[in-house]
Backbone as numpy.savetxt, mean C-alpha at the origin, in Angstrom:
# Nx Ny Nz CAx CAy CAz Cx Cy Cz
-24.72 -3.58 4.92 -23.37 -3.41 5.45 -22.73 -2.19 4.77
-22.45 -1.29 5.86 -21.73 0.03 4.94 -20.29 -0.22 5.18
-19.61 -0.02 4.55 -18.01 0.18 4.65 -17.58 1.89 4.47
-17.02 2.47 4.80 -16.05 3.39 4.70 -14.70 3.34 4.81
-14.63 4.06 3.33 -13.07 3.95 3.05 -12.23 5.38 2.81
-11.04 5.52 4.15 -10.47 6.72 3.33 -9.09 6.99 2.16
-9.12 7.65 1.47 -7.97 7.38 0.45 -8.80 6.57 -0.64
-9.71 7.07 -0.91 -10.34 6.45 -2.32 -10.01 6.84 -3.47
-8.75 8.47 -3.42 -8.53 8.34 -4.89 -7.03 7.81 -5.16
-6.28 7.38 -3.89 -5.21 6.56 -3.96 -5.44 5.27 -5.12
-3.81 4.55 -5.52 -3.97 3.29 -6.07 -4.41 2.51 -5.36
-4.87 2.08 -4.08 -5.20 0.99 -3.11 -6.81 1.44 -3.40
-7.78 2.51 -2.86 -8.96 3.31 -3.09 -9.01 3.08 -4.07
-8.49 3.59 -5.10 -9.03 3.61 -6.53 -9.02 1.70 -6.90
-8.32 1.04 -6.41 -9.06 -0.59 -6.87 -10.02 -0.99 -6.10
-10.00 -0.47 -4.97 -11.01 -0.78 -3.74 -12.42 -0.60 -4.42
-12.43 0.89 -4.58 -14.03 1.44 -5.55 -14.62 0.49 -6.85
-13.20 0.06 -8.02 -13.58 -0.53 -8.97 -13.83 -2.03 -8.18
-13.64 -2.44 -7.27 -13.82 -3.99 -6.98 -15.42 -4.32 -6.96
-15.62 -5.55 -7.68 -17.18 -5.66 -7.24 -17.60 -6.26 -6.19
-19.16 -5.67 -4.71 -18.99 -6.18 -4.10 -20.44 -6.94 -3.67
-20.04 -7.44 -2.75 -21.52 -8.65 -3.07 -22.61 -7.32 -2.29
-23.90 -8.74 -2.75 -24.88 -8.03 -2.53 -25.18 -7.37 -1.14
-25.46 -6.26 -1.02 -25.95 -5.76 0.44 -24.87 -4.99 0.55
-23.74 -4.99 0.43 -22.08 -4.08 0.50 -22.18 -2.64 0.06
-22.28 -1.65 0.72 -21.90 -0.21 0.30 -20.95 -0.01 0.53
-20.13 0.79 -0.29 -18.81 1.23 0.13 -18.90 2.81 0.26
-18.19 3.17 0.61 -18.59 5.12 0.74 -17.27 5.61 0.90
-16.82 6.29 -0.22 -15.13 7.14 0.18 -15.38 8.47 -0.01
-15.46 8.67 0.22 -15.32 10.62 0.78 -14.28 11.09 -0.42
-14.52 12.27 -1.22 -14.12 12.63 -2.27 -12.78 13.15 -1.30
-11.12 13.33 -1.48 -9.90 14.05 -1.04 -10.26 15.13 -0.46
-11.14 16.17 -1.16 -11.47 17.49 -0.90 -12.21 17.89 -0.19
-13.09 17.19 0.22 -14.26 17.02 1.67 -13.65 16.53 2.57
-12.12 15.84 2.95 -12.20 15.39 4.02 -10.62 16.01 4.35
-10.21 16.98 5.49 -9.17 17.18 6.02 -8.28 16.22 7.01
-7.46 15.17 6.86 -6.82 14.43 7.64 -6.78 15.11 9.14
-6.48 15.98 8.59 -5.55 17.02 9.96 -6.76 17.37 10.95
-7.54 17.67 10.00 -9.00 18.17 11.28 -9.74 17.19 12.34
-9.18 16.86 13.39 -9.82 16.10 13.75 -11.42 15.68 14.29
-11.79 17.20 14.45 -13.36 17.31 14.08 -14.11 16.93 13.37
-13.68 16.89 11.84 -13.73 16.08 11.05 -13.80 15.29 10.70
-12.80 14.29 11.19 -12.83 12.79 11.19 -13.97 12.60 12.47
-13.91 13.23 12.87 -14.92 12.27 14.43 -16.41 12.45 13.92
-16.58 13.89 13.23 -18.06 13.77 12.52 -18.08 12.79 11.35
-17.36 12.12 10.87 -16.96 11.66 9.51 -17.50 9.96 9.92
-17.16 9.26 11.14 -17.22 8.08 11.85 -18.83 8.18 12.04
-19.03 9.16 13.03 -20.53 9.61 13.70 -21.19 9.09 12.85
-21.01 9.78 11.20 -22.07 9.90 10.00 -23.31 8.75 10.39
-22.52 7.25 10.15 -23.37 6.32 9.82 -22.92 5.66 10.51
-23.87 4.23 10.79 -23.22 3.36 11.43 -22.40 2.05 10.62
-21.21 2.78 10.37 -20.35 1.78 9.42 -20.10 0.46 10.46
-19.88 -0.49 9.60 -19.41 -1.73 9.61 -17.96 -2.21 9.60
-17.22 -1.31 9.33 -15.95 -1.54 9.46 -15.64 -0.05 8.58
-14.55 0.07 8.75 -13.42 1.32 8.39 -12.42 0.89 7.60
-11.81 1.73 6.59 -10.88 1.27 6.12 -9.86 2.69 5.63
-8.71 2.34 6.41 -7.49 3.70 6.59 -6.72 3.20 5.30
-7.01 3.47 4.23 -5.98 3.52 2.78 -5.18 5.02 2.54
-6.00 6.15 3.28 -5.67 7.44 3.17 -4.04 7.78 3.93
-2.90 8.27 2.95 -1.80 8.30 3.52 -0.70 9.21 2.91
0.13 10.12 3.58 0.90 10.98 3.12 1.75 9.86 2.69
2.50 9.69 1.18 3.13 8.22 0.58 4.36 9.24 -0.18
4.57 10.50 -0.37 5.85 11.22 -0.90 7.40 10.42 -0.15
7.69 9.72 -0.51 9.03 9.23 0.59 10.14 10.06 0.60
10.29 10.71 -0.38 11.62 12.03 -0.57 11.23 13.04 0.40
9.71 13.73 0.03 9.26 15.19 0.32 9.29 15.08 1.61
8.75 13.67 2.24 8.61 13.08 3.68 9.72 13.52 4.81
10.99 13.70 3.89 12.29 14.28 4.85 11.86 15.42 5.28
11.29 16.23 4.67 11.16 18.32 4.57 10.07 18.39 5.47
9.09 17.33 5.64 7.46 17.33 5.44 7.20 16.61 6.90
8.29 16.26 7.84 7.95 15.13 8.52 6.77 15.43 9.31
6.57 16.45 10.02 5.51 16.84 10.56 4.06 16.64 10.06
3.70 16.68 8.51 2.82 16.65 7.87 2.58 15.30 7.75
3.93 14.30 7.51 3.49 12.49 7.68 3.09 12.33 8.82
3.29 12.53 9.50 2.98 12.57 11.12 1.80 12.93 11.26
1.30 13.88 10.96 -0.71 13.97 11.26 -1.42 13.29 9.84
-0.97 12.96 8.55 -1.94 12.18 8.10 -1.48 11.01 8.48
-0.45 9.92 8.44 -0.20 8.66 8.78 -0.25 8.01 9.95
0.32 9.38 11.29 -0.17 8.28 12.64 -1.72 9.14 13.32
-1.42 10.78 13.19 -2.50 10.92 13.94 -3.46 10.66 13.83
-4.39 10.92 12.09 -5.29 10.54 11.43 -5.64 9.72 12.24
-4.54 8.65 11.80 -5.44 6.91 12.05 -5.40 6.95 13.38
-4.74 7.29 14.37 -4.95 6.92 16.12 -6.40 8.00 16.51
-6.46 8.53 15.24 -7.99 9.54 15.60 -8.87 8.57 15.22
-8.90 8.14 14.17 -10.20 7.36 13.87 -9.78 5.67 14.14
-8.99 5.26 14.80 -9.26 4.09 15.39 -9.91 4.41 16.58
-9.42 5.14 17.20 -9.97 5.64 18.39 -11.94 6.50 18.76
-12.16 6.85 17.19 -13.46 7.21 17.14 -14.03 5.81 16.66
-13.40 4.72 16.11 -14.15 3.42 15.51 -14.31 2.58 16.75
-13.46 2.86 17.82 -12.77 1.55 19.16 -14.47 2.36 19.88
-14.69 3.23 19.81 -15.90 4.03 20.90 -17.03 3.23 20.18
-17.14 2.88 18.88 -18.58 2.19 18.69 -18.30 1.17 18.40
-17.41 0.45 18.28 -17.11 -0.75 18.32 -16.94 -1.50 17.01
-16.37 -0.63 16.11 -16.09 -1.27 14.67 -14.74 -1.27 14.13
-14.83 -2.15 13.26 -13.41 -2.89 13.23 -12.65 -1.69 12.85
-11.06 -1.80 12.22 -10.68 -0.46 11.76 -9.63 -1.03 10.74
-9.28 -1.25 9.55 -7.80 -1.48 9.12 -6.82 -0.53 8.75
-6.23 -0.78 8.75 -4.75 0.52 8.74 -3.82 -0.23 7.50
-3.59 0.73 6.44 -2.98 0.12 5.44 -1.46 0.67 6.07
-0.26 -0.19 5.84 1.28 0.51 6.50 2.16 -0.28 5.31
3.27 -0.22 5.46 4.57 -0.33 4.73 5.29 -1.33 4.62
6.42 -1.63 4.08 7.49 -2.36 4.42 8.72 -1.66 4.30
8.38 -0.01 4.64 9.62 0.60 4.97 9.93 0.92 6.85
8.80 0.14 7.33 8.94 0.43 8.58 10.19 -0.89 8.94
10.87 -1.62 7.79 11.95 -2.00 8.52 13.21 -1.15 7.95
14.76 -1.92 8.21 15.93 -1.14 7.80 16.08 -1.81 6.81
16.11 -3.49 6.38 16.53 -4.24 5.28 17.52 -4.40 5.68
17.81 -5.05 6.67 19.19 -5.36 7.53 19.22 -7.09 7.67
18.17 -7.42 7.43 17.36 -8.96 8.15 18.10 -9.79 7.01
18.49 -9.78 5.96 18.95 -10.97 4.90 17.74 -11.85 4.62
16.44 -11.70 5.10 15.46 -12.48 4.80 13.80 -12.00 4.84
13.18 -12.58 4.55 11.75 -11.99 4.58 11.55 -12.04 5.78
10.69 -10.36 6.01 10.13 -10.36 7.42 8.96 -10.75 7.80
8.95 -11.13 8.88 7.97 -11.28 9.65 7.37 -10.52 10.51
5.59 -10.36 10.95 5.13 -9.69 11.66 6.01 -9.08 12.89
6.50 -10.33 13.27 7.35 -9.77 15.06 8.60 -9.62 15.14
9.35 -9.40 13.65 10.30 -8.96 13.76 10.26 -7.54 14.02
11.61 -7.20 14.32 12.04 -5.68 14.99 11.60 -4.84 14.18
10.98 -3.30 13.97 11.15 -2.68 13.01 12.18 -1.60 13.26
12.59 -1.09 11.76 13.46 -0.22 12.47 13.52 0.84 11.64
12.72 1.57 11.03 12.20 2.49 9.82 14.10 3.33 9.46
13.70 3.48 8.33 15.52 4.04 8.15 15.15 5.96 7.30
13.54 5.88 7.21 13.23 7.27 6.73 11.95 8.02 7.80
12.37 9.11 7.36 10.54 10.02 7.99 9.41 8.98 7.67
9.23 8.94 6.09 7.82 7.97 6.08 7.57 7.07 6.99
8.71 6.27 6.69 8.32 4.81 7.57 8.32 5.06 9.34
9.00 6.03 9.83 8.27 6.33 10.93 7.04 6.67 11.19
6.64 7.40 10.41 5.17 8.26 10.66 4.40 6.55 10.55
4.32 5.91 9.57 3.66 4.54 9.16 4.01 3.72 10.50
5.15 3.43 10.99 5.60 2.88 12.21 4.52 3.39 13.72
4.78 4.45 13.59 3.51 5.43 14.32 2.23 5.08 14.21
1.83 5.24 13.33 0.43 4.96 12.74 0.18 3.44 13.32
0.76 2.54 13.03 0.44 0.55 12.99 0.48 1.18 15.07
1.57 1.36 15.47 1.28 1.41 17.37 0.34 2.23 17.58
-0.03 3.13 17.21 -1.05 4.08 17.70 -2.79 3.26 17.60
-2.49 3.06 16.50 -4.11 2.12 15.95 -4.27 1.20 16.73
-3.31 -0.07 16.94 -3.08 -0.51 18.19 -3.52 -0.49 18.95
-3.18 0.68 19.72 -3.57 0.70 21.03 -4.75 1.32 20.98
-5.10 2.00 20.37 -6.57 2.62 20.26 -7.78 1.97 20.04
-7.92 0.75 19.10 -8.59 -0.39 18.49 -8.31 -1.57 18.90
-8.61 -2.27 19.39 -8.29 -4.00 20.02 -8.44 -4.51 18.43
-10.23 -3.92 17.84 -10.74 -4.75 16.88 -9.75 -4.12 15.32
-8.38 -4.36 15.08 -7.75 -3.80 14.41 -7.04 -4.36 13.26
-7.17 -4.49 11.96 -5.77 -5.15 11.22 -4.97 -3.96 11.08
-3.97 -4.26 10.82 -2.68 -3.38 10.51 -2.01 -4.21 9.13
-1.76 -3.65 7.78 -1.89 -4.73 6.80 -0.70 -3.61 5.95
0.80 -4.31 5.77 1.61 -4.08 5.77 1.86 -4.50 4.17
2.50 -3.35 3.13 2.57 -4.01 1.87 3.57 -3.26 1.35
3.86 -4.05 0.21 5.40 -2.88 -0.81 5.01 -3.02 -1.92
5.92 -1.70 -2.48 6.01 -1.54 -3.57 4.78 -1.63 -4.95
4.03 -1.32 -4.56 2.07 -1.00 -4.78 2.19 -0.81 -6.58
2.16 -1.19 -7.24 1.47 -0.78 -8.65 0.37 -0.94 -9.17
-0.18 -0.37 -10.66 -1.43 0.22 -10.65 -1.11 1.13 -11.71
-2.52 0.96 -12.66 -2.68 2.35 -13.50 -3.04 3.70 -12.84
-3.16 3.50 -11.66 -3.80 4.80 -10.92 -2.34 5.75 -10.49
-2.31 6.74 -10.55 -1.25 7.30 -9.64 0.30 7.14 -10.06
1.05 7.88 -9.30 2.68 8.05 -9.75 2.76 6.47 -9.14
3.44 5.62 -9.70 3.90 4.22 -9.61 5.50 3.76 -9.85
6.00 2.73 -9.68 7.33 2.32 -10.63 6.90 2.01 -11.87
5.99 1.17 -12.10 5.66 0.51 -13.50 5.11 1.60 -14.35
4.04 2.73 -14.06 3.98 3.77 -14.82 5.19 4.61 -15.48
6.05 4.69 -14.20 7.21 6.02 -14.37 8.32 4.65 -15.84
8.21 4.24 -15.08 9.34 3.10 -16.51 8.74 3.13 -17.65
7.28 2.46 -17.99 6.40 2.75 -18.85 6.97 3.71 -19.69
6.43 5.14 -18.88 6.64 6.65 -19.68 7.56 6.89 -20.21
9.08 6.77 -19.96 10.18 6.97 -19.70 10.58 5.67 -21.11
10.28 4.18 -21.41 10.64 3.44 -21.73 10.11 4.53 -23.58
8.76 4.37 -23.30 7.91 4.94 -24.76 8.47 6.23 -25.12
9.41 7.44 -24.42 10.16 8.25 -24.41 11.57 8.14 -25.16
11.57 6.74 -25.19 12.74 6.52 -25.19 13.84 7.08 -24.21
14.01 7.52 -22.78 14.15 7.74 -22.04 15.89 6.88 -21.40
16.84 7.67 -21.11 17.81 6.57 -20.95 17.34 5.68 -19.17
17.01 4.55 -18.71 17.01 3.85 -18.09 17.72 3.07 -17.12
18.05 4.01 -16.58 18.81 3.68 -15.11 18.69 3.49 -13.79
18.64 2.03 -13.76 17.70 1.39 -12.43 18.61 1.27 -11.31
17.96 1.08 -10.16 19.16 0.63 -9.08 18.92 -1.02 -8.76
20.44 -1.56 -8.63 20.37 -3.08 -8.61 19.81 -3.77 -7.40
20.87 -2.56 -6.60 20.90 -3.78 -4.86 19.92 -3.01 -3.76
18.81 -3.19 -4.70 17.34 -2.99 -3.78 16.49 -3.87 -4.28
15.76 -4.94 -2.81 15.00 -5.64 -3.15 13.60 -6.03 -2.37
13.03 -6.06 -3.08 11.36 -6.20 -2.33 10.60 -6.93 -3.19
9.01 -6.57 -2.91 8.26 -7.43 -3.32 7.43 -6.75 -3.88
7.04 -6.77 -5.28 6.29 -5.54 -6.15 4.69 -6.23 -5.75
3.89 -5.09 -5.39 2.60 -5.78 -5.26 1.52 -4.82 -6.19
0.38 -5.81 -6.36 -0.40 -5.42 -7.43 -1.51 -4.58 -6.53
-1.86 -3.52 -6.87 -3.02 -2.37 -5.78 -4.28 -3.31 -5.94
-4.73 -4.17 -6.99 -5.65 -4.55 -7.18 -5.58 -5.89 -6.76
-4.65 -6.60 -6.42 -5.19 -7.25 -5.28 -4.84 -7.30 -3.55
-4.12 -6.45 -3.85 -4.27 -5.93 -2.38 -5.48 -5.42 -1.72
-6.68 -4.60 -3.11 -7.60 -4.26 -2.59 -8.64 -5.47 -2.64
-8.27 -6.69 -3.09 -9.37 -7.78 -2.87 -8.54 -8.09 -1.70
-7.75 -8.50 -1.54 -7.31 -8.80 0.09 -7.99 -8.03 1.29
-7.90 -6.57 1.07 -8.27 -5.80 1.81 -10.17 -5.72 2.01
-10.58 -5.61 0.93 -12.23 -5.68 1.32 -12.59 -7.88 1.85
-11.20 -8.99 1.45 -11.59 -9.79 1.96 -12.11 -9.61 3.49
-11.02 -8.91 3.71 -10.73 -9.05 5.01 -11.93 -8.04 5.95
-12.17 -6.75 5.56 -13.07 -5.81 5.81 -14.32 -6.65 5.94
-14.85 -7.60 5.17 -15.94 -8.86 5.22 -15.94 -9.27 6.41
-14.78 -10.04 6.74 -14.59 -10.41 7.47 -14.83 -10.38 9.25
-14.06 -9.02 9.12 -14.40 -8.39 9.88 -15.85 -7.62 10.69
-16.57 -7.15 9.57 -17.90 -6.52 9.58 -18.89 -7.84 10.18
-18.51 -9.07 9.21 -19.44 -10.40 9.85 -19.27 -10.76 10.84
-18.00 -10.87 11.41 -17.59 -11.92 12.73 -16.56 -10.73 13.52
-17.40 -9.57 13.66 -16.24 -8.57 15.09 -15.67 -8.99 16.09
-16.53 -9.95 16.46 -16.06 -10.53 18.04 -14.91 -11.74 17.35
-14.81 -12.29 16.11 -14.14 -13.34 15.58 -13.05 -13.08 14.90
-12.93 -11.92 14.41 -12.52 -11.80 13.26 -10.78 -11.97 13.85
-9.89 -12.36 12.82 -8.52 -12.29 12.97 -7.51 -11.19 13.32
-8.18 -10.00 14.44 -7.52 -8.91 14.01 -6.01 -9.38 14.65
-5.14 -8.04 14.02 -3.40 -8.13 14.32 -2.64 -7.30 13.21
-1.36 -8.19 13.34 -0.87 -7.74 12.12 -0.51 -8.21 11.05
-0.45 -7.60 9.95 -0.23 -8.56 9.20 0.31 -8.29 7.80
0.96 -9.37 6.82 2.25 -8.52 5.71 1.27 -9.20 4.27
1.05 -8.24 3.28 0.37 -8.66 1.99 1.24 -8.33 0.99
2.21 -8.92 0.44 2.45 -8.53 -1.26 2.71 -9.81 -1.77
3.00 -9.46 -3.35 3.18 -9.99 -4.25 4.07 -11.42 -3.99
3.71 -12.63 -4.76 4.63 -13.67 -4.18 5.77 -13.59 -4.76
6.95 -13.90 -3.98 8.21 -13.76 -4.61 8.98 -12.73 -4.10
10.07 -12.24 -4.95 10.94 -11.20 -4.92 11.72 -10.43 -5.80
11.74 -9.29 -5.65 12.62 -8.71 -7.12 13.69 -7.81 -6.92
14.64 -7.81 -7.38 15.36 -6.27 -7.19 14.75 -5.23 -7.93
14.78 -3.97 -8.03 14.39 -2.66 -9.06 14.56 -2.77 -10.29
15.85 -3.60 -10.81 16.10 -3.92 -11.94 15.34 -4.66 -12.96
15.17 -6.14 -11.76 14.38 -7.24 -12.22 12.69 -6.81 -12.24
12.37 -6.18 -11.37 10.92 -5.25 -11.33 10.82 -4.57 -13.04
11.85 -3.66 -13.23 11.84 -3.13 -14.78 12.03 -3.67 -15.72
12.56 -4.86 -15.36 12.89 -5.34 -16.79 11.96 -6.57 -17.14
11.31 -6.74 -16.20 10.05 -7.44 -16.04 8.80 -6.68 -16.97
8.90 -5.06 -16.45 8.08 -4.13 -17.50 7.96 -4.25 -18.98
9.26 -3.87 -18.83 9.58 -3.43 -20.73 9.24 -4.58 -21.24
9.72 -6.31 -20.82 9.93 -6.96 -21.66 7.72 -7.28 -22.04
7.22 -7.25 -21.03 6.41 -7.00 -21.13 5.10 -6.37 -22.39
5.96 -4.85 -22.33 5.38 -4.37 -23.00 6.22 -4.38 -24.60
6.76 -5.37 -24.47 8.04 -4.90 -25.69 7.30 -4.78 -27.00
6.08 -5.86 -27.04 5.35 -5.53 -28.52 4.66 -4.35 -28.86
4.03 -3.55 -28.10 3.66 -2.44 -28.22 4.39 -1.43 -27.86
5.88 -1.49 -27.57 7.09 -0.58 -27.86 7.59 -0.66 -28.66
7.90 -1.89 -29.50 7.99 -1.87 -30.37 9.66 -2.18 -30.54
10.09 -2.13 -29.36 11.59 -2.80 -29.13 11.91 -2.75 -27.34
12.96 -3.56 -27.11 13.32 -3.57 -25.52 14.17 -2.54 -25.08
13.96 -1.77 -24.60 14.92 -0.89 -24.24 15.78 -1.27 -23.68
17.32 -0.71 -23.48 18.44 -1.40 -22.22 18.12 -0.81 -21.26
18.61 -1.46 -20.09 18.53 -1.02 -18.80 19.69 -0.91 -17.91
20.16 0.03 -17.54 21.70 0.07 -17.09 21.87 -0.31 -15.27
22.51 -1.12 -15.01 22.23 -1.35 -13.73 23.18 -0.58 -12.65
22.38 0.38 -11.72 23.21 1.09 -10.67 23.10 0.91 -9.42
23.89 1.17 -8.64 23.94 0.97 -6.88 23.19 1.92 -6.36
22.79 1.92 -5.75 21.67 3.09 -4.60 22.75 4.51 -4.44
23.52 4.22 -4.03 24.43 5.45 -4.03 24.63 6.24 -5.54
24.64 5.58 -6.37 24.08 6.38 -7.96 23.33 7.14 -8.07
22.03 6.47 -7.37 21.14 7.46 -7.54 20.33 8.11 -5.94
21.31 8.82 -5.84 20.76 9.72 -4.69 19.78 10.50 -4.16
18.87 10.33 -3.36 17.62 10.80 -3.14 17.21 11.17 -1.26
16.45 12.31 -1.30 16.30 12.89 0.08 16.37 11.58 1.27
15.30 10.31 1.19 15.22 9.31 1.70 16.01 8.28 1.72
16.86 7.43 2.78 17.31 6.30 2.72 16.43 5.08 2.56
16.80 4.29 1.48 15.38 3.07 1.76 15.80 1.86 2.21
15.51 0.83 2.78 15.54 -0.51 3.19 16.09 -1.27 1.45
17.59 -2.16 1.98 17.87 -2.61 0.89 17.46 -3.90 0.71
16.59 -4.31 1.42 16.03 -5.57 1.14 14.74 -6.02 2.36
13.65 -5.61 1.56 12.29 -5.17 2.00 11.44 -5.99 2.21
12.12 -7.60 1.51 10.67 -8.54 1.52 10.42 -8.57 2.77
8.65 -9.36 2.20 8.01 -9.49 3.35 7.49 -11.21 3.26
7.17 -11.48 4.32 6.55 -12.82 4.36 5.17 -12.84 5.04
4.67 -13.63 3.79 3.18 -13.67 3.96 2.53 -14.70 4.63
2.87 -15.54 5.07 2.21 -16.96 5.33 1.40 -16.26 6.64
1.15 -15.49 7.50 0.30 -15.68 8.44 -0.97 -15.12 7.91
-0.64 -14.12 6.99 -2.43 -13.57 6.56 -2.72 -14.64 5.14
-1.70 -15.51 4.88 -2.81 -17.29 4.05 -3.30 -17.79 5.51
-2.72 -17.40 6.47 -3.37 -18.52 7.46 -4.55 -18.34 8.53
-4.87 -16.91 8.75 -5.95 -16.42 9.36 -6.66 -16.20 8.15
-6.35 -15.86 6.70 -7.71 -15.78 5.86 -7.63 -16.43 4.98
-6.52 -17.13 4.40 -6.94 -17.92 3.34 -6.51 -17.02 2.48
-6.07 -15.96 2.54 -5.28 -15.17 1.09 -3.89 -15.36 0.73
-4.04 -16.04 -0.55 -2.05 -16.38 -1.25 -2.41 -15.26 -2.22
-1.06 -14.44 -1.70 -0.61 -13.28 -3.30 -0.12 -13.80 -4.76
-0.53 -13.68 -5.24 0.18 -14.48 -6.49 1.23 -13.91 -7.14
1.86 -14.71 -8.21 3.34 -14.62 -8.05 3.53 -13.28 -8.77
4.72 -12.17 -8.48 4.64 -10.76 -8.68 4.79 -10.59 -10.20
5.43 -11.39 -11.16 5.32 -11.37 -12.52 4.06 -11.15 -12.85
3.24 -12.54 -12.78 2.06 -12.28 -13.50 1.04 -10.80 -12.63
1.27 -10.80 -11.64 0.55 -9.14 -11.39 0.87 -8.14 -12.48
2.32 -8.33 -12.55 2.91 -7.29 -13.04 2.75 -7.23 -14.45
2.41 -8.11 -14.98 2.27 -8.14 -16.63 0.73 -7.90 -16.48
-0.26 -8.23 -15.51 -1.14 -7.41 -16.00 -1.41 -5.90 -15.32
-0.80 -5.70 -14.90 -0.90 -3.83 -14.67 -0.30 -3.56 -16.18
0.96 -3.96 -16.51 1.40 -3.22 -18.02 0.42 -3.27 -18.80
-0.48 -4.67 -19.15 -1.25 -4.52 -19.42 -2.79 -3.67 -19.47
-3.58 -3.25 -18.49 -4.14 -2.71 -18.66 -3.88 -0.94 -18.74
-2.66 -1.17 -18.30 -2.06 0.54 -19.01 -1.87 0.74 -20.19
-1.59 -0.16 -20.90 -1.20 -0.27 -22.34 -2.47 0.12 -23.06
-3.69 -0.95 -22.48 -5.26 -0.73 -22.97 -5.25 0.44 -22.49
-5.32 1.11 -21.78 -6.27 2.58 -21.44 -5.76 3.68 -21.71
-3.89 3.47 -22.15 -3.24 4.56 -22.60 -3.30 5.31 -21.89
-2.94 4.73 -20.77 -2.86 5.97 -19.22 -1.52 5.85 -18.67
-0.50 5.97 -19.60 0.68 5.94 -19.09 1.55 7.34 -18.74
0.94 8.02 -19.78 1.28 9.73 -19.25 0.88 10.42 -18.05
């Protein structure tokens, strides 16, 4: 069983690669620099290669500020990309997953969303991602679309890294309050994600495709996300830093974001049997293994 995965040096890719996988499982990610999103020649020779077993779209323009300046550029890696290679996977008949957001809503809902609620993206990113989940769609019958927030990870620019750095800086710490979502761990999103890729590859004609929402159980504001960090790491800081709590309008940035992002998971426990576990303990072990590897800079 071959898998291909794009975005392998992403935080989602980069846990995907370290995951171990059973016997007979190849995985294959294409180094960033060999593979042009934009080219679509590319991608269609890229599918051709082999006869993969399933696909996996982790590869994604994720800047949410630059995304205002850039929209055009989210737009061919986030929807065209993927409506290219669902559409080269839908011709041989292999599954395809599409990793997407939970900025494709406004945070208007007062409650966790659900698959069939409205979306209503409130930035460039989450359109282009909004794009991307309909395009795949329609291109792929055999499709997940696998919807997540707020991603951490020793890999890559993160929240829990940037606090980290900033905390050991001694750095003054000024969070925003009245934003809330669901912090999810990259590393198990990427066991969710190759669950499901299994899945798929074994039972095509069976498999659960649709859509569907993966993070962390629970909920946090930005605040409670950070202060979840520090306290965390407080023994090897060596004290707690304060954390000053601000309104979104404090801290002003190119992108508007969704002020309340959760998501609700119960339909992907119920087509696969995956519960996220609760976002604390994720989150104390990402501090953790950043702490071990001293990869916080």
């Amino acid at each position: 069983m071959r898998v291909l995965l794009l975005g392998g040096s992403g935080q989602l890719g980069s846990e995907l690669r370290a995951t171990p996988l059973p016997r007979g499982v190849v995985l294959d990610a294409p180094p960033r620099a060999s593979i042009d999103l934009r080219d679509v020649g590319a991608l269609r020779r890229l599918v051709a290669a082999q006869p993969w077993s399933v696909v996996i779209g982790a590869a994604a323009y994720t800047d949410v500020d630059r995304a205002e300046r850039e929209e055009a550029l989210a737009f061919a890696v986030n929807a065209d990309a993927a409506a290219c290679l669902a559409a080269e996977t839908a011709a041989r008949g292999i599954p395809f997953i599409y990793v997407s957001t939970d900025y494709v809503f406004d945070g208007r809902k007062g409650a966790p969303y659900r698959e069939d609620d409205a979306a209503g993206p409130l930035n460039a990113y989450g359109r282009s991602k909004l794009a991307g989940e309909r395009r795949v769609a329609a291109a792929n019958a055999r499709h997940v679309v696998l919807r997540t927030a707020w991603l951490h990870s020793p890999h890559g620019a993160n929240f829990v890294r940037g606090i980290l750095r900033r905390a050991q800086r001694r750095e003054p710490l000024r969070i925003v309050a009245d934003q809330r979502g669901c912090p999810t761990s990259a590393r198990d999103l990427a066991q969710a994600c190759l669950a499901i890729a299994l899945r798929c590859a074994r039972e095509p004609d069976g498999a659960g495709y649709g859509l569907y929402h993966f993070a962390g159980a629970g909920a946090a504001t930005r605040i409670e996300f950070a202060q979840a960090v520090v306290e965390r790491a407080a023994r090897e800081l060596g004290f707690v830093p304060p954390i000053e709590p601000i309104a979104t309008a404090q801290h002003p940035s190119a992108a508007a974001r969704p002020a309340d992002s959760r998501l609700d998971c119960r339909a992907i426990e119920a087509a696969f049997g995956l519960t996220p576990r609760p976002w604390r303990d994720a989150v104390a072990e990402t501090v953790d293994r950043l702490l071990a590897q001293q990869s916080v800079a």
